[in-house]
N, C-alpha and C positions, 0 to 999 in steps of 0.2 A: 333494652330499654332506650327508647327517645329522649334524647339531653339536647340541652341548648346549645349550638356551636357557636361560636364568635370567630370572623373570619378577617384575620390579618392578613396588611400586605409585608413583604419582605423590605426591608430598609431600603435598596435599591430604589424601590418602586412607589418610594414617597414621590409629590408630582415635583417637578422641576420648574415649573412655571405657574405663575396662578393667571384666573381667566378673565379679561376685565369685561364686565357687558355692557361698558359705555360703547365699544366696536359695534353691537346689535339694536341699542335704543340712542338713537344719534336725533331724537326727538325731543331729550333731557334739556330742559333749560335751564342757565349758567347762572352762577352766583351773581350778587353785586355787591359792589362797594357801600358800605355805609353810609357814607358822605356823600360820594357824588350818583349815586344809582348806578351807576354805568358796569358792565358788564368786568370782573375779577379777574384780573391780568393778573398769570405767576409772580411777577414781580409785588404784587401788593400782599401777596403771602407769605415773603420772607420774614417780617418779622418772628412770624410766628410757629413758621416751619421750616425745619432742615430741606436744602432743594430737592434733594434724591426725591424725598415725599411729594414734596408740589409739584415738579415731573408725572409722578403715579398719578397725581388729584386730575390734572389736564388731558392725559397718555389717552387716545383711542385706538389705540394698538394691542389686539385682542388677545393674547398672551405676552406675558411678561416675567423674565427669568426671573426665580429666586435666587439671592446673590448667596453663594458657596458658605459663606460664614453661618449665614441663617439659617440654611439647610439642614446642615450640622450638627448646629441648636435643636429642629424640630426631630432630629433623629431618638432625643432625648426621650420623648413621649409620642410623637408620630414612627408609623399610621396608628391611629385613634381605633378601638374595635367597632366594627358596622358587629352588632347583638341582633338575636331574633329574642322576642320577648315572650318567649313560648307562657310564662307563668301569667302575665300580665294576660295572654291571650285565653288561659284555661281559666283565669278569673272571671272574666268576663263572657265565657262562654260562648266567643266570636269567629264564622268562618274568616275573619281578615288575619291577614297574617303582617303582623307588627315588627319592625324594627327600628330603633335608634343607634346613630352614632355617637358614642359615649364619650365627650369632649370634659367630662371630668377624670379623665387619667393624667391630667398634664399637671404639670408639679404646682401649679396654684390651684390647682380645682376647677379651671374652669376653661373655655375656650381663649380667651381674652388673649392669652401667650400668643396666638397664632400672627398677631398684629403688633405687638406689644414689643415682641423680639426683631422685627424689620425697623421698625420705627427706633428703635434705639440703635440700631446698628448704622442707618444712615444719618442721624443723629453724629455718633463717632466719626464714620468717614468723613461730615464737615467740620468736625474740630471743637464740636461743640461741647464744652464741661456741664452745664447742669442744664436738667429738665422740669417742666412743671407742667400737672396735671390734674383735673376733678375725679373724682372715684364717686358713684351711687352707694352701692350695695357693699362695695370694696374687694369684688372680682378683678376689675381693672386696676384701683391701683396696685392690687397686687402681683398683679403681671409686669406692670411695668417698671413697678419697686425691684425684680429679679429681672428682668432686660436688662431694668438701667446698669446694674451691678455685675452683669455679664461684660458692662464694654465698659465700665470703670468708670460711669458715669455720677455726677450727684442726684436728687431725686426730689422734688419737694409734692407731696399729695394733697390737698384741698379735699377734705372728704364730708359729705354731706349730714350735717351734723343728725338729721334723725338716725343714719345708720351709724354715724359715730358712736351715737350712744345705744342706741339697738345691738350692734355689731362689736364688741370691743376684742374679740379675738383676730377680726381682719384688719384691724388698725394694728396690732401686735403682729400679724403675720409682715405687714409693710414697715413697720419698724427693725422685724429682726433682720428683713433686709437690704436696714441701713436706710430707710428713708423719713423724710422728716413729714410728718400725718396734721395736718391743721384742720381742727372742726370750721365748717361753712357755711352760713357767712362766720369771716372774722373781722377782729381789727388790724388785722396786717394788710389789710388796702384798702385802697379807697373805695372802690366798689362794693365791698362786704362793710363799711363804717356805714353807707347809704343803707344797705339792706336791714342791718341791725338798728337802725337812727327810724326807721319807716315800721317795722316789727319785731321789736328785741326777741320777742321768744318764739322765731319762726322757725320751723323745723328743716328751713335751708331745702334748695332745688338743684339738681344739676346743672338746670343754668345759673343760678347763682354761682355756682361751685366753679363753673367755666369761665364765666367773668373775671372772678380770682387771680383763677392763672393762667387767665390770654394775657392779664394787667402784667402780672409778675413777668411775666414773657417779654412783651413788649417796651417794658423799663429797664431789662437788663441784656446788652448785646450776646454774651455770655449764652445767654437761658433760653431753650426752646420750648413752645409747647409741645403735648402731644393729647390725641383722643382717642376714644378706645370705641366710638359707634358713630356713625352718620354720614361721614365724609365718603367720597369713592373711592380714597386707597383705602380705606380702614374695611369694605366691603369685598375689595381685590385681596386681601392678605388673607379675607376667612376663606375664599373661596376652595384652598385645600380639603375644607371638610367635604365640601360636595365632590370635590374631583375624587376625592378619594372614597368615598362613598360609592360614585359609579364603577369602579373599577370591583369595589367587593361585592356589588351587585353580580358585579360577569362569575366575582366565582361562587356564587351563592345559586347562581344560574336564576335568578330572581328580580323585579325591577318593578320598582312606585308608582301607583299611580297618583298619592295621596303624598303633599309634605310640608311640614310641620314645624315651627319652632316660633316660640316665646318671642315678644315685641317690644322693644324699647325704643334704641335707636335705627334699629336693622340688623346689627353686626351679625348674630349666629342666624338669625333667618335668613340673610342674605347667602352667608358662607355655605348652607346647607340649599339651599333652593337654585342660587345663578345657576350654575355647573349645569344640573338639569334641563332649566328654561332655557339656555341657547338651544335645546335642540326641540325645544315649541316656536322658539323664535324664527328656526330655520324652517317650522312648516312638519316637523318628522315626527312629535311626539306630540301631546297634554297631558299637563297635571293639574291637580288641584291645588293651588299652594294657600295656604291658612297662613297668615299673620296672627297669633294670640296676643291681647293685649288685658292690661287691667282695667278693670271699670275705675280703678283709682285713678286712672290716669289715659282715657280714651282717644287721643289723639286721632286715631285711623277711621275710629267710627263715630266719633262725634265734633270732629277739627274739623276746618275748613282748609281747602288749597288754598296756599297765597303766600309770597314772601313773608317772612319771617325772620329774627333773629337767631342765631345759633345761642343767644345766654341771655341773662336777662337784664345786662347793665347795654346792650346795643355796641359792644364793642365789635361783634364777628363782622362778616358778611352776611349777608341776606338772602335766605336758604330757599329755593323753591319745595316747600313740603306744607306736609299737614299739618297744621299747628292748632296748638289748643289758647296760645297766646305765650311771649317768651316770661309775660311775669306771670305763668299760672302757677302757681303753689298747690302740688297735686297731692292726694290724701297721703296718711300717716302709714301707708302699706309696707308690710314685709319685705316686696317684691322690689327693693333698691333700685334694683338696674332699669324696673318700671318706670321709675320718675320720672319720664324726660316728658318736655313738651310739646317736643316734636318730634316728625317721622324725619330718617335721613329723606336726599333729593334723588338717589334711584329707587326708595321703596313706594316713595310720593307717587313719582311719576307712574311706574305700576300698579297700581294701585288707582291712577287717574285713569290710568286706558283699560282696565279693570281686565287685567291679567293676573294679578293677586285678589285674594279678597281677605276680610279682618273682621274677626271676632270679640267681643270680650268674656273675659269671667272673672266671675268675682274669688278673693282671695280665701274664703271660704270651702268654697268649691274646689281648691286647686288644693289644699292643706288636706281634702277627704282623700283625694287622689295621690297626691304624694303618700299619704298613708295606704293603700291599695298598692301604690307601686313599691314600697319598702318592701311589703310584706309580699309579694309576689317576686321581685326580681332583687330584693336584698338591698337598694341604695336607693339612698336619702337623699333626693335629689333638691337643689337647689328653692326657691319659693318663686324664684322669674323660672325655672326649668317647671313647676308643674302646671304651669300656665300651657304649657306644649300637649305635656302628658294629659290634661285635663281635656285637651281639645281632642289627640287622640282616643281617647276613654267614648268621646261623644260619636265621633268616626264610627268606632267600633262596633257600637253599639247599634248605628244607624244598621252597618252593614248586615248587624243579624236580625235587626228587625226586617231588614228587604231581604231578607236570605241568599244574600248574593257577596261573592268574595272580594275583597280588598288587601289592596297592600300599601300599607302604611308604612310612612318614616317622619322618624322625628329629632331634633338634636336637642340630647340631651345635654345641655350648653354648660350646665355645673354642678358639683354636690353640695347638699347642705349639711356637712356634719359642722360649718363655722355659724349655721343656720338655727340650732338645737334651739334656741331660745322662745325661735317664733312656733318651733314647731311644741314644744311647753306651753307655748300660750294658746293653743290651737289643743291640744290636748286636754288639759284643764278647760278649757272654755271660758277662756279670758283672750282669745282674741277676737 
């Protein structure tokens, strides 16, 4: 009988370096300073980050060691399994043949640790005692609620208050690892006193959330930020998924043409697709890479290019990406890690020279498919992960109606069993 294999690599053979592809698109243009326009010099981003970090943000130096400590860490739950979806594929009755990288085995559920555990570790090496950060959905901050707690850090979370209240078991997961969860906007700063003063009952944005605790960062010498999507280390730390991905490709003796993952800021679509891309870059391969996005929140396919803010009080730098605008207040969706208003400035830029391209679906549509993929391959996969799978399902589909073969990947970026609620309201038919 034909079963599904899932093909791991041996702990050795985790990668040792991640890939940076600012080395191959050296066309990217540079942040700027709020104030004066002028192009982002390392130095104007200590406030807010550990240097190790702003090093990686600048570094066009196309691999870059992972430091031994971190390694370590990712031994924990890396290599991640590369799945063939054989159920998913006898569902849909499809010559393509489907896989996902299953980034929800990592001890928060989600991809997020992959970034979350370097960024606190260099964090440590400068000496620094506490951190501060916004969470969407509350994948991130709870990765970085167990980072912080791996290097004996403190930890303060700003967490978007619709998922506050949507989500109360991932606020409880960042608590029992010690870190302190604030609905956002609050009245613990100045930033969030405007936001609530402008719309007491707003259901809070990731930029607002960011605002929060770039402020809290930049008031206390002590306290660093950190982010969990958009930036180009945060995009160099995922890139493990893909490197390792290609390797279980070699022993699958199989390789994508298709690939896939969910849209917020970048993070797991980046980490799953860079790897790949340098070698379209280099002239030797093509793929098809899908950005999936929500219509709650269209950034890729209805933003425009143009400097932007990273939050939506104007404290960041000013991001070259697609933005929907830094005060857009995006709908009331499931999809947390959806909220953002902008695309990071590598997914931007690909996406300008139209080397990616981006989709939406509505959250509807993504809840039918999560349901298809429970009941076909067994996990209840996150409500930003069936964004991916939902766009796969379409792949799929296309491919049997042209009766011709595909190979598809996708990253399955998290689980939703801290999820149940939406997927209750989606069931009943109350969402």
């Amino acid at each position: 009988m034909k079963t599904t294999k899932k093909f791991l690599l041996p702990d050795q053979e985790i990668p040792r370096q991640w890939y940076n592809v600012l080395a191959d698109i050296p066309s990217l243009q540079p942040m700027l300073h709020p104030e004066t326009r002028q192009p982002v010099r390392p130095s104007d981003l200590e406030p807010l980050f550990a240097k190790g970090l702003i090093e990686q943000e600048f570094s066009r130096e196309r691999w870059i060691e992972i430091p031994e400590e971190v390694r370590t860490l990712y031994k924990i739950y890396r290599p991640t399994p590369l799945v063939r979806a054989s159920g998913l594929e006898k569902a849909l009755d499809t010559p393509a043949r489907i896989y996902f990288k299953n980034e929800s085995v990592s001890p928060v559920g989600s991809h997020k640790l992959n970034s979350a555990l370097p960024q606190a570790y260099f964090n440590k090496v400068e000496g620094i005692r506490r951190l501060t950060t916004e969470t969407g959905a509350g994948q991130w901050g709870a990765a970085i609620s167990i980072a912080a707690r791996h290097f004996g850090l403190d930890m303060e979370v700003f967490m978007v208050r619709l998922s506050y209240d949507q989500k109360p078991y991932r606020k409880l997961v960042m608590q029992t690892y010690g870190s302190k969860v604030i609905p956002s906007p609050s009245n613990t700063t100045e930033a969030g006193r405007k936001f609530l003063a402008r719309k007491p009952d707003t259901n809070g944005s990731l930029g607002m959330a960011i605002s929060e605790a770039c402020e809290r960062a930049v008031l206390d010498p002590d306290t660093k930020y950190t982010l969990g999507s958009v930036l180009n280390m945060v995009m160099l730390h995922q890139t493990i998924i893909g490197l390792e991905a290609e390797r279980q490709f070699e022993m699958a003796q199989d390789y994508p043409d298709t690939i896939i993952g969910c849209f917020g800021g970048g993070s797991n679509f980046g980490g799953i697709s860079l790897p790949f891309l340098r070698h379209q870059l280099a002239g030797k391969a093509k793929f098809d890479l899908i950005a999936v996005e929500s219509t709650g929140c269209p950034k890729l396919t209805k933003g425009t290019f143009r400097y932007d803010y990273g939050d939506s009080a104007g404290l960041t730098p000013l991001i070259p990406m697609y933005t929907l605008g830094s005060d857009y207040e995006p709908a009331a969706i499931h999809a947390g890690g959806l909220r953002y208003h902008g695309a990071g400035a590598i997914m931007s830029q690909l996406l300008k020279d139209n080397i990616i391209r981006a989709v939406t679906i509505d959250q509807h549509e993504c809840f039918e498919v999560g349901k298809l993929f429970a009941r076909s391959e067994g996990i209840i996969s996150a409500p930003e992960s069936n964004h991916a799978i939902a766009a796969t399902v379409r792949e799929a589909l296309k491919a049997k109606e042209e009766g011709r073969e595909k190979v598809i990947l996708f990253n399955l970026s998290g689980h939703g069993l801290l999820d149940l609620g939406a997927y209750e309201a989606y069931l009943s038919g109350r969402l």
